[in-house]
N, C-alpha and C positions, 0 to 999 in steps of 0.2 A: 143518193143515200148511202152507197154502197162504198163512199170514198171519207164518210168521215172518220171510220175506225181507225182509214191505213193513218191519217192526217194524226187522231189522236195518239196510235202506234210510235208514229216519226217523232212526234214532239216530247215522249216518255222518254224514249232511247238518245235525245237531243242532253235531257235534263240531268240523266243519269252520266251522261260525257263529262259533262260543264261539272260536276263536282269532284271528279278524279282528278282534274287536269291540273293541280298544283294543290298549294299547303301552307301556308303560315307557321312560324314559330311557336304558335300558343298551341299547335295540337300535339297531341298524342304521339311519342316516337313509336314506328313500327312495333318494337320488341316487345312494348307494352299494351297496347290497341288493339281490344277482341272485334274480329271481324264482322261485318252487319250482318244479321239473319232475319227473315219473313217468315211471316206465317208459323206454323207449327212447330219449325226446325229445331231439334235441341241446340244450343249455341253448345259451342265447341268449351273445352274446360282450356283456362289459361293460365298457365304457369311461370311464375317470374320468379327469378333464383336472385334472391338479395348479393348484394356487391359488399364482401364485408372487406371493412376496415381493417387494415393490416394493425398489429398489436403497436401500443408507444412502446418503446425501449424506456423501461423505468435505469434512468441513472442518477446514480447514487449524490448525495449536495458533497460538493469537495468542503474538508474538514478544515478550513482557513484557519483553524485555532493553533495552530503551531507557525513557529518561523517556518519559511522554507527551508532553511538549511537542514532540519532534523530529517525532510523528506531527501534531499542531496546529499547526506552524508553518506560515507563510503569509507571503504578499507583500502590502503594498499603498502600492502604488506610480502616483503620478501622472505621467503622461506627455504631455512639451511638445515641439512643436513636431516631431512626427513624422509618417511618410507612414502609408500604410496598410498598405505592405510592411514596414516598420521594424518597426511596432503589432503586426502580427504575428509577426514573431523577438524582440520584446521579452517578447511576451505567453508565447512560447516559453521563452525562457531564462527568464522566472521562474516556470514549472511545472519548468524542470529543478532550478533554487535549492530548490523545495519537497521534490521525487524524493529528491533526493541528503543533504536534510538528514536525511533519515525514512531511512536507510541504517545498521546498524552498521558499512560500511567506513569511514563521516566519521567518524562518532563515534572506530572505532577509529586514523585514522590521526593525530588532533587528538590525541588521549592518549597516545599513543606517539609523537609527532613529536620527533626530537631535534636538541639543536644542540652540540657538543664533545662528543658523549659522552654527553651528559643530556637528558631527558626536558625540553624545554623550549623556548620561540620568542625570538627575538629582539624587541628592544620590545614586552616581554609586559607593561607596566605593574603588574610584581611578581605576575604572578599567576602560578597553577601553569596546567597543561595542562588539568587538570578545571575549574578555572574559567574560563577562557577559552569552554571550549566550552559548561559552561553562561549562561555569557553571550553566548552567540549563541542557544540557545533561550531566554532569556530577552527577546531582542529588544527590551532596553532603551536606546534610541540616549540619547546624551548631553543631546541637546535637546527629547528627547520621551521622557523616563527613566522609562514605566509599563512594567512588565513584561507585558506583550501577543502574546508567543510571534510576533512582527511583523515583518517585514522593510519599517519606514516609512519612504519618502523620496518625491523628485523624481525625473525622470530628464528633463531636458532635450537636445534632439542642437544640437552645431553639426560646423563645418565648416572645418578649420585644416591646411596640407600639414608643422604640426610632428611630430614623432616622441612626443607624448602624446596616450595613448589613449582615456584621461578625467580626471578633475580634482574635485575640492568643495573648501569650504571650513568648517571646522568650527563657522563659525557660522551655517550655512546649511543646511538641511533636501534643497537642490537637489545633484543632480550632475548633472555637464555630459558628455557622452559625443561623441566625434569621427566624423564618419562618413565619415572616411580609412579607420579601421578597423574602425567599427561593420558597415558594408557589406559587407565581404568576411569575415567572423566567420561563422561557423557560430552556432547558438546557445547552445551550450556553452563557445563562446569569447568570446560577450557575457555570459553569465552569470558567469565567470570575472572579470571584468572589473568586473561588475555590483557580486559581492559583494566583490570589493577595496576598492572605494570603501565600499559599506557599512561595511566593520572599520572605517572611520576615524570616519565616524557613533556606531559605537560606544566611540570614544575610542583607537582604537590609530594610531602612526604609524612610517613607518620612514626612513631618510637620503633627501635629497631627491636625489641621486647615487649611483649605482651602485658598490658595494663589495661584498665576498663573502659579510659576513654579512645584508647587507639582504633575499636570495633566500628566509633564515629569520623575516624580521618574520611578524608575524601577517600584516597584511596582501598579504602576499605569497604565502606558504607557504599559507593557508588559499583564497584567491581561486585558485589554481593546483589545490589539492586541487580546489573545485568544478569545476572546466573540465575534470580529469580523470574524474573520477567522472560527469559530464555528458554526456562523450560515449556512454555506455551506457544516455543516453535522449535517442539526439536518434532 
């Protein structure tokens, strides 16, 4: 009588072995699995620290609306006879020329620019408004006619008390810029200025005297549009 407790003893401690002794995929990992308690025992408090989710990176939809060129357009521009302060409001105003061309307000205000009513500039050398402006991303000047998405000149300073603010000549690569007015310019108003001269590089011209409609030449209308648009990156 005295041997069946040890027997029943043996075979509790048998039963208790045989469920330790391995695990399937379906159970519980460690980290998570409150341990077994009997009887009275407070079960133990279990604590699981959630795994968070590293943040998305919100990135922005690229703006396909524009050619590429307007994002590749660039300046390269040699610069004579300037200080150190000049070198740097010049170096200024033609990051603002790059800003503003990589804009769809240029783009859209070059398209929509009108003169009498119509969709058009003055001394547009017959072109429409879409061409005009892809030929400023085209950056193909008259005397250096590769298309190189470029804004390629000279930019030499002098010093004159006339009322002209800059000056080129169309067989010449150089412009000449005044520093009557280059000096007191913010750099959006030397850029304005900058790319005036530019349009002529690119073959447009407008009266060499002040009339109503000259304010609509390319050169005029567009060199104004930069200065505008420029001041929201100076």
């Amino acid at each position: 009588m005295k041997m069946i407790p040890v027997i029943m003893l043996a075979a509790l401690l048998c039963a208790s072995c045989n469920k330790d002794s391995g695990g399937s995929s379906s159970e519980s990992s460690p980290a998570t699995e409150a341990p077994a308690v009997s009887g009275d025992e407070t079960p133990p408090v279990v604590v699981t620290t959630p795994v968070e989710e590293p943040p998305t990176p919100v990135i922005p939809e690229p703006d396909d609306s524009l050619p590429p060129e307007a994002y590749a357009f660039d300046t390269n521009i040699t610069l004579v006879n300037l200080t150190e302060a000049q070198t740097t409001k010049m170096k200024k105003a033609m990051e603002i020329i790059k800003l503003v061309v990589a804009t769809d307000e240029f783009r859209g205000k070059i398209l929509n620019h009108l003169y009498g009513g119509k969709k058009t500039f003055v001394d547009n050398k017959g072109l429409t408004n879409a061409q005009i402006y892809q030929k400023i991303l085209d950056g193909a000047e008259s005397l250096q006619p590769t298309k190189d998405s470029e804004m390629d000149c000279e930019v030499e300073m002098y010093t004159a008390s006339t009322n002209v603010v800059g000056y080129t000549y169309s067989t010449s690569k150089r412009i000449w810029v005044n520093t009557k007015y280059f000096n007191q310019y913010t750099s959006a108003g030397v850029a304005h200025n900058l790319f005036h001269e530019w349009m002529h590089k690119l073959g447009f011209t407008h009266s060499s005297s002040w009339n109503a409609a000259r304010d609509f030449s390319v050169p005029y209308a567009i060199g104004s549009l930069v200065g505008q648009l420029g001041k929201d990156f100076l």
